[in-house]
N, C-alpha and C positions, 0 to 999 in steps of 0.2 A: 304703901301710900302715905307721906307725909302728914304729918297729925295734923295741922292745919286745916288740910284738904276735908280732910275727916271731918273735923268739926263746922267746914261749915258745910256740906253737903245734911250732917244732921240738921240744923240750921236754919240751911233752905227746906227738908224735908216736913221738918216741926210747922215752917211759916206755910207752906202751902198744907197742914193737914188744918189750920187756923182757918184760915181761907177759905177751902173748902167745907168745913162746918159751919162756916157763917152763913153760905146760905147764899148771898148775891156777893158771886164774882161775876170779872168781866177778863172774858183773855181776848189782849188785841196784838197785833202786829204791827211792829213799827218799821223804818225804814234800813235799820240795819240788819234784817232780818229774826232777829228776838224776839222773844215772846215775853209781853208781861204781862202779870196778874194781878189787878188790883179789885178793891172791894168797895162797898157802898153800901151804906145802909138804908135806902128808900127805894122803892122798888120802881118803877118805870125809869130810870136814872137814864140818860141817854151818856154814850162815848162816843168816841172818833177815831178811827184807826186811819193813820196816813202809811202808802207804801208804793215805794215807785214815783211816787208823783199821785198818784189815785188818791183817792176817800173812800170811807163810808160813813155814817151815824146809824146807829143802832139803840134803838131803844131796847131792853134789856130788864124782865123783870127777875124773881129772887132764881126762880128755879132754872131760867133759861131754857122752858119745853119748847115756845112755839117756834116753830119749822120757821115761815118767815123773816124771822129776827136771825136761827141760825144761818138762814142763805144768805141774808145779806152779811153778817159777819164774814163766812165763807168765800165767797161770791162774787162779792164785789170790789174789786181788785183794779188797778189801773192799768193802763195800755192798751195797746187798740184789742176792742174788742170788746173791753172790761169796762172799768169806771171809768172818770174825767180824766186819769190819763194823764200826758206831759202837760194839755191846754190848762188844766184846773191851774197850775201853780202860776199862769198868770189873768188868773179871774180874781177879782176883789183884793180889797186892803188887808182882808182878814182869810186865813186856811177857811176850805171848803167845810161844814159842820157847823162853824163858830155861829152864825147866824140862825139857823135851823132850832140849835139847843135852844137859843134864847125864845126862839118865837113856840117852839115848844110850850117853854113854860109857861109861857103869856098866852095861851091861845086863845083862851076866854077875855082879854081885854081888848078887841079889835071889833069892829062893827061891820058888815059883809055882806054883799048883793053883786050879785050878776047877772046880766042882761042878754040874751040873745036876740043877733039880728040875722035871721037864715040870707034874707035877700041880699046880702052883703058877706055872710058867711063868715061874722064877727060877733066876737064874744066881750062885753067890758062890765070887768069888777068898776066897783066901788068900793073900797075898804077904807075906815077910821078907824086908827087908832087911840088910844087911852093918853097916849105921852108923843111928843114929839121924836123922842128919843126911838120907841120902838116902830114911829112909822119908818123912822132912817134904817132901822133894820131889817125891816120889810122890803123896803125898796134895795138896799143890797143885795139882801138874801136874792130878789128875784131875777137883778142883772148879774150877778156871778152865776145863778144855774142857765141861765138864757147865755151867757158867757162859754160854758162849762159845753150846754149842748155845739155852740155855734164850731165848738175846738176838739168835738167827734166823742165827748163825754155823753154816760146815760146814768144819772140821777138815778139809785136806784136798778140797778142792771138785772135785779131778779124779777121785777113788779113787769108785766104786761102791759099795761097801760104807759109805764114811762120806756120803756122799751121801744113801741110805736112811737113816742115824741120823737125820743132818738132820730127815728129812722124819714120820723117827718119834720125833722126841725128845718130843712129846705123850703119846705114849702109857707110855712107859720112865718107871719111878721109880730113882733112884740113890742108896744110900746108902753112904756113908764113913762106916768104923767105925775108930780107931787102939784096936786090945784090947792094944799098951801100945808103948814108947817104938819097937820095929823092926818093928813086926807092922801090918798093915793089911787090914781085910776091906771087903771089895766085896760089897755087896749090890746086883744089878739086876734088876728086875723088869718083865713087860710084860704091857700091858693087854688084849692081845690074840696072838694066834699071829702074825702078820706082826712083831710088837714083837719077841715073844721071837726067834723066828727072827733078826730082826738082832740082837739082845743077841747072840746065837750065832755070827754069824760075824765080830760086830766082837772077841770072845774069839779067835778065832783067829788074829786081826787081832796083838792083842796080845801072844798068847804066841810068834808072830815078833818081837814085838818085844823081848821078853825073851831070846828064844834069841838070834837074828844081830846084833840092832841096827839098824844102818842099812841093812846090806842088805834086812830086811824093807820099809823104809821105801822102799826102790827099785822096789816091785813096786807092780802094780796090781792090785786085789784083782775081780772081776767077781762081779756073784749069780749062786746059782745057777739056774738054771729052776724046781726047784721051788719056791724061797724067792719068785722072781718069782714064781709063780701065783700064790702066795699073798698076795702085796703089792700085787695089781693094784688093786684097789678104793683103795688109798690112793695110790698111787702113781699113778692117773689122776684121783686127787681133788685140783682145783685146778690 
């Protein structure tokens, strides 16, 4: 073996036993198929692995135990079946994640109410934001995953709950309203009771995500039995 070779294989070996004693790494998958390893030193750090055309964001703390966080690293993967898939690369100005991290971080500068109307079988946020700046990334973030679903992507392909959107984003209409430069209303409506029912529990989905941040994004969400009764016919269709 060429002494070259030698030396950097020691190298590489040195930098990953580095890495690996640090304590929070993150191995992601990029599009050539490679693996890299990179490090961080604060613990809920969120990444992005692009591959195929797919995403994911993984929030990611130092020891990387929780189950959750490794399926979705694992998991979710693009093409049908998987993540967003070929449609993600043309939702938004910005790669699928970019938006998510930011709103991460900020989760506590947004102000948040939702309303249910059964008679109508319509759900509408009210969200404020702190800046103008991150209501425009609010309202991205929310038409590239509304994007993402419309192009046979599932946000999230391990979670339960966003699974059912997936599979009911036919029946959901969504609309984005900015009523002015920090303000943002959420119209969702669904065409059926199994629809609104997930309109309902993917809200509850999100207003973890406004209260904790990434710890919500740690959990796995399950349906409930009722909401399954009611989603059975769609959810055995096909």
């Amino acid at each position: 073996m060429p002494g070259n070779t030698i030396l950097a294989i020691v190298a590489i070996t040195a930098l990953l036993s580095v890495t690996l004693a640090a304590g929070a790494y993150y191995i992601t998958s990029q599009n050539t198929g490679e693996t890299t390893i990179t490090t961080g030193p604060e613990r809920g750090s969120i990444i992005e692995t692009v591959e195929d055309g797919g995403y994911m964001v993984t929030a990611v703390e130092e020891s990387i135990g929780d189950e959750a966080l490794r399926q979705d690293q694992h998991r979710n993967r693009g093409g049908p079946g998987g993540g967003p898939g070929m449609g993600a690369r043309q939702c938004g100005n910005s790669p699928p994640g970019v938006y998510i991290r930011e709103l991460f971080a900020n989760h506590d500068r947004f102000q948040f109410n939702y309303t249910l109307y059964d008679e109508n079988m319509t759900l509408v946020w009210i969200i404020i934001a702190e800046t103008p700046e991150l209501a425009e990334t609010l309202a991205s973030h929310i038409e590239q995953m509304e994007c993402i679903l419309e192009n046979g992507g599932t946000p999230r392909r391990y979670d339960p709950v966003f699974q059912l959107e997936a599979k009911m984003t036919p029946y959901i209409e969504t609309e984005v309203i900015m009523v002015n430069e920090t303000t943002i209303k959420v119209v969702k409506t669904g065409e059926n009771q199994c629809a609104y029912e997930t309109i309902k529990l993917h809200a509850e989905v999100v207003e973890g995500f406004f209260t904790t941040g990434v710890e919500e994004a740690r959990q796995i969400h399950p349906i409930p039995e009722d909401v399954q009764e009611i989603c059975e016919p769609y959810l055995n269709d096909g």
